[in-house]
N, C-alpha and C positions, 0 to 999 in steps of 0.2 A: 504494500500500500504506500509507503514511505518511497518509494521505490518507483513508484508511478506518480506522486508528484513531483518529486525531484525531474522527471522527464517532462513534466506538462510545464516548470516552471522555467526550463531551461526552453523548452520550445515556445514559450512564449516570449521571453525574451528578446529569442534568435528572432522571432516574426517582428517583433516591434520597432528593431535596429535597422532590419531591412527596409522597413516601411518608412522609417525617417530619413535612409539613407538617401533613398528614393525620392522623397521628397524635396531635400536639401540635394540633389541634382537638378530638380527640375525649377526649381525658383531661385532664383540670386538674391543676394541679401540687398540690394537696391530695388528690385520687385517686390520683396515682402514690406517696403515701406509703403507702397504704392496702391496696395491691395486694398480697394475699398466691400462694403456691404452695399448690395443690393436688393431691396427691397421690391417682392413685385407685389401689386396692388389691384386686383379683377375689380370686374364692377360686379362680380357676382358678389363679393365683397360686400362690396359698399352698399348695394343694393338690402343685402341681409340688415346691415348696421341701419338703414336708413327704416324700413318697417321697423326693426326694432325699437328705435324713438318714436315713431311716430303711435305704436301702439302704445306706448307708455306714457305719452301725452296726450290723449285724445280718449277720455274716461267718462265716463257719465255717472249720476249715481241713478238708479234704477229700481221699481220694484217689479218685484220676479216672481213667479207660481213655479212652486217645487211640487211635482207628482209623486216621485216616487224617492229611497236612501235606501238598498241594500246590495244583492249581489248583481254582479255585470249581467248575467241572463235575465233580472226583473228588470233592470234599467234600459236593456234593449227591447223587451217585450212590450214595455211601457209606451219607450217611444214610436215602434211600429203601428201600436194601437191610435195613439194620440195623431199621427201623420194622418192615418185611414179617415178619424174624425174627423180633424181642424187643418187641412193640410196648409193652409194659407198663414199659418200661427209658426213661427221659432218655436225648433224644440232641439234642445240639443241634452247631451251627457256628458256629465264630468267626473272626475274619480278626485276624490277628497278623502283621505285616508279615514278608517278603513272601507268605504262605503261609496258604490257609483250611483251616484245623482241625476235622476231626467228634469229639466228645468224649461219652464217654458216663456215665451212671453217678456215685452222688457216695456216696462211703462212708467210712463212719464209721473202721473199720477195715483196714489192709491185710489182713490176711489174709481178709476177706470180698471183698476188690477182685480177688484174685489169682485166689480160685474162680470168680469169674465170667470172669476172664481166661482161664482155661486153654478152657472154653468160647467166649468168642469169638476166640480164634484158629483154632478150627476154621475159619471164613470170615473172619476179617482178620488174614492172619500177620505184617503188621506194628504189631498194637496192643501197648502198651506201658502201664504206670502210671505217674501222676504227682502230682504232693501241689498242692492249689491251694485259694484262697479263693473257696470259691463263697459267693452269698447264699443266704439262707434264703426270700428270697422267690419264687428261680427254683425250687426242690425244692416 
């Protein structure tokens, strides 16, 4: 064992010498002054960085009808159902530890939140309202 690193350390050595040897041929010591960094910059780039402000700035605060908070198959079932009904309505899911959430609806007003509430309790009688920060780009 002793015996096999002693070879792995000597061989790594031998490889490292080489490679600087290598090196130091190929660049002059007035080239490695000269060496700059260049940085490249996509607009795929920039484009990610640019939605990413702009969601972060562009927030409303909202109130919101929660249908349904448990596992991902009730959250998906929920929101197929709700689609078939109201298809003209936001409905989307979200996972909030430990529990995925179907949420529908983004209003300006509570008491516009509430009349749709009373409606969809007919088919989800555990929906409830809630006040949240939605963006303006999901509406």
């Amino acid at each position: 064992m002793k015996i096999n690193l002693l070879y792995l350390f000597i061989l790594f050595i031998s490889i490292k010498s080489q490679a600087q040897k290598i090196y130091e041929d190929q660049v002059s010591p007035e080239d490695s002054l000269k060496v700059k960094l260049n940085f490249m910059n996509t607009t795929r780039v920039d484009d990610l960085l640019t939605k990413k402000k702009r969601g972060a700035q562009k927030k409303i605060k909202a109130y919101r009808i929660q249908l349904f908070s448990g596992q991902r198959s009730g959250s998906n079932k929920t929101k197929m159902i709700f689609k078939k009904l109201y298809p003209q309505i936001i409905v989307e899911n979200t996972y909030e530890q430990p529990y995925f959430k179907t949420k529908v609806g983004a209003y300006r007003r509570r008491i516009t939140a509430e009349k749709d509430l009373i409606e969809f309790k007919k088919h989800f009688k555990s929906a409830f309202i809630f006040k949240e920060e939605v963006s303006i780009y999901k509406l």
